[in-house]
C-alpha positions as semicolon CSV with decimal commas, in nm:
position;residue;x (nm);y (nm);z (nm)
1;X;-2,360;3,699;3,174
2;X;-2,119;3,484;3,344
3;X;-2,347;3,155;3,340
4;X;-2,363;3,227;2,963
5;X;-2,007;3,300;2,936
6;X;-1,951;2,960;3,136
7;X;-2,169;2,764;2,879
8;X;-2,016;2,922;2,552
9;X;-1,679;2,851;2,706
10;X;-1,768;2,450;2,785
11;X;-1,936;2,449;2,434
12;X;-1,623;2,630;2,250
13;X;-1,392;2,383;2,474
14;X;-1,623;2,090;2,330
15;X;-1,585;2,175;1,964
16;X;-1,218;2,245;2,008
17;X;-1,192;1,905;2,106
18;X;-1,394;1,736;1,822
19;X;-1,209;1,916;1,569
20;X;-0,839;1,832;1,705
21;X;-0,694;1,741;1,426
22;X;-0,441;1,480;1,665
23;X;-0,741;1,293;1,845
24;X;-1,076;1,467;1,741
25;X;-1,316;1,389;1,396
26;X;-1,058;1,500;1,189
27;X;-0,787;1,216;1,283
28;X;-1,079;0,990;1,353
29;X;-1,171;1,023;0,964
30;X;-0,861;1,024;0,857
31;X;-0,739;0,687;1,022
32;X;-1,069;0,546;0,883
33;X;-0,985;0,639;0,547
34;X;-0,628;0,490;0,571
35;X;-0,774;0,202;0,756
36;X;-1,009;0,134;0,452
37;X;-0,694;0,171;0,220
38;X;-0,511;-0,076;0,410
39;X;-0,803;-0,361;0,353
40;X;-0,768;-0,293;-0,010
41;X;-0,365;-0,324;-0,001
42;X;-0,413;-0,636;0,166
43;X;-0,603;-0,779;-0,100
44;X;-0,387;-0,727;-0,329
45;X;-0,076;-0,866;-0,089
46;X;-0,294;-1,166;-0,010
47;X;-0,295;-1,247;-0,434
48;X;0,110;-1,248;-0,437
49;X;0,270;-1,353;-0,114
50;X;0,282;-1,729;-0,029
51;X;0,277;-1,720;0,353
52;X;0,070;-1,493;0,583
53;X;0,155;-1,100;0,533
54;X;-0,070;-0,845;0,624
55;X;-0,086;-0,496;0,720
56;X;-0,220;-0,425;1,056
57;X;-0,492;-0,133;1,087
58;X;-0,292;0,205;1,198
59;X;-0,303;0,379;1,550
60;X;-0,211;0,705;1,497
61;X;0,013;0,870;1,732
62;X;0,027;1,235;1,829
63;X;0,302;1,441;1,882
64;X;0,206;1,773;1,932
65;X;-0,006;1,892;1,613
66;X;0,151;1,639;1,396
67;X;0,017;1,281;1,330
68;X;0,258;1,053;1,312
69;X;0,135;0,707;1,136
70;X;0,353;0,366;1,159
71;X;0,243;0,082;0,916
72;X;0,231;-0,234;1,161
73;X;0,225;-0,565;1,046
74;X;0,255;-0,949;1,080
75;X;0,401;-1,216;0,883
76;X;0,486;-1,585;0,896
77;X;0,312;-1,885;1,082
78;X;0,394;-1,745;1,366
79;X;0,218;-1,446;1,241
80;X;0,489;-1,213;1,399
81;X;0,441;-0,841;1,460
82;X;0,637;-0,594;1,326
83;X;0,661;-0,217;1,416
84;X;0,649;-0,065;1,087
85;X;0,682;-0,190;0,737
86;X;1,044;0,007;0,693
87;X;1,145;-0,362;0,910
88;X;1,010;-0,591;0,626
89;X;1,272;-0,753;0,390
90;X;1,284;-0,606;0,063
91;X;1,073;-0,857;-0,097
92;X;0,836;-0,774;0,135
93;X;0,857;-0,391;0,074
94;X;0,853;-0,458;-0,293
95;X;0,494;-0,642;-0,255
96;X;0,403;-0,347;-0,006
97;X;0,491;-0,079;-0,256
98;X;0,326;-0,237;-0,566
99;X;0,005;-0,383;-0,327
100;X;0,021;0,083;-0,262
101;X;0,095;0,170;-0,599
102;X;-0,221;-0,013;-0,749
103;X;-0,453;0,056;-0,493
104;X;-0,355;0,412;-0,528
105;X;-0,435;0,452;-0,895
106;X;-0,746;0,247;-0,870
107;X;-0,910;0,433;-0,604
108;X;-0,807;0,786;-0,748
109;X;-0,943;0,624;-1,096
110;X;-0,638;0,657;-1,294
111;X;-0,596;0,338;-1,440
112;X;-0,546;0,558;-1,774
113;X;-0,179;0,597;-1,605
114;X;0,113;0,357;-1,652
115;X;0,197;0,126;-1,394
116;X;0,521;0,162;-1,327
117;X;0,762;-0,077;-1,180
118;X;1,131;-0,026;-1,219
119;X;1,335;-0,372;-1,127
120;X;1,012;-0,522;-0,999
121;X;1,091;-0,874;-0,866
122;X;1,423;-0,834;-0,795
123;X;1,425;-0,880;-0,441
124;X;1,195;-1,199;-0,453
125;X;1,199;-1,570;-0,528
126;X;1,057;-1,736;-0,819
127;X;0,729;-1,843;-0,677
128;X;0,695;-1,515;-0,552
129;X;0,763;-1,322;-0,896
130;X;0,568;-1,548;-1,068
131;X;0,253;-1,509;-0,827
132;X;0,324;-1,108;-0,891
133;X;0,292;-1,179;-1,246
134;X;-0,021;-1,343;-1,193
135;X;-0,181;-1,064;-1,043
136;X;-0,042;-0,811;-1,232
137;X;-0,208;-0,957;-1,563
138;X;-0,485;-1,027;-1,360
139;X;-0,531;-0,647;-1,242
140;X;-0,454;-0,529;-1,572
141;X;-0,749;-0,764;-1,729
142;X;-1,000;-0,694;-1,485
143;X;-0,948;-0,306;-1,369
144;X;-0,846;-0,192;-1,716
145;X;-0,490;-0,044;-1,631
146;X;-0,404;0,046;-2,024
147;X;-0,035;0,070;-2,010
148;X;0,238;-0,104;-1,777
149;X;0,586;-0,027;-1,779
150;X;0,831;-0,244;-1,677
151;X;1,191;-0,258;-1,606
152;X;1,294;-0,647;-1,521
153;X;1,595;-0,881;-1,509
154;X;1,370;-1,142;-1,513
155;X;1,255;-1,334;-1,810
156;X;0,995;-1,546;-1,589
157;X;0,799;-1,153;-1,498
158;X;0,781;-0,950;-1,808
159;X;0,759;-1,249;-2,087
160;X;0,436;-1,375;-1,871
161;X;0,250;-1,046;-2,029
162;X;0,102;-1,115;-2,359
163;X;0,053;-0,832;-2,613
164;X;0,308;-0,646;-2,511
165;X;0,617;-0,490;-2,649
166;X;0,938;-0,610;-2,511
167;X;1,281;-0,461;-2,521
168;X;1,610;-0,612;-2,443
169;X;1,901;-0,433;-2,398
170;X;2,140;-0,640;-2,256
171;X;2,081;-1,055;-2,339
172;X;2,335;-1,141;-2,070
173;X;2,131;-0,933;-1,793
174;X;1,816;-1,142;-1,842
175;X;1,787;-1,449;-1,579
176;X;1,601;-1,709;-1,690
């Protein structure tokens, strides 16, 4: 009774183990997953930004039962780490959150659902709005998004969409 006690304990110990959610299958699948995600944000990053940006894959860190995950990445020439993406200039969090934001929708198959981006390209340069553009259209065209919805100072982002309805509010907030 004890040797079987002994093995049901080493086997129950084992299984406890696989299934810690901080360092067993479960976070194992779920840094895959986000991991996978990433690849596909940095596809979409690598279609706007001029210079090398990408997001590093995530090493999760435990602390206690909670998983904490940092976004890592590089940037520049130099091809610079960075801790987190919170340490990115704006324009660089503004290409982050859109590269997220269509991923998102596409892999959860809602394309049916606006794209939404509220002052979109207003923390980057021209080359880089009009590149965003680019792939905008581009993503629209090819993955079917139906509706965007857009919210821009910028005469060089929204007037680059054909077909589309435009509103101006203000004529002396639009930058040329």
């Amino acid at each position: 009774t004890i040797q079987e006690s002994d093995t049901q304990l080493k086997h129950t110990k084992a299984l406890v183990d696989a299934l810690s959610p901080t360092k067993g299958l479960i976070a194992q699948g779920l840094t895959g997953f986000v991991n996978h995600f990433i690849e596909m944000v940095n596809t979409v990053i690598d279609s706007i930004w001029t210079y090398p940006l990408k997001l590093e894959a995530v090493v999760p860190s435990s602390n206690g039962f909670e998983l904490d995950y940092y976004f890592p990445f590089t940037s520049g020439e130099e091809l610079k780490h960075h801790k987190d993406v919170s340490d990115g200039s704006e324009g660089m969090k503004s290409v982050f959150d859109l590269a997220f934001q269509i991923t998102a929708l596409k892999n959860l198959d809602l394309l049916d659902y606006p794209l939404v981006l509220d002052e979109f390209g207003a923390n980057l340069d021209r080359a880089h709005r009009e590149k965003s553009s680019e792939m905008i259209t581009k993503v629209m065209e090819e993955l079917g998004f139906s509706q965007l919805f857009m919210i821009s100072h910028f005469a060089a982002t929204y007037g680059s969409f054909e077909n589309a309805n435009k509103f101006v509010l203000d004529a002396t907030n639009i930058d040329r």
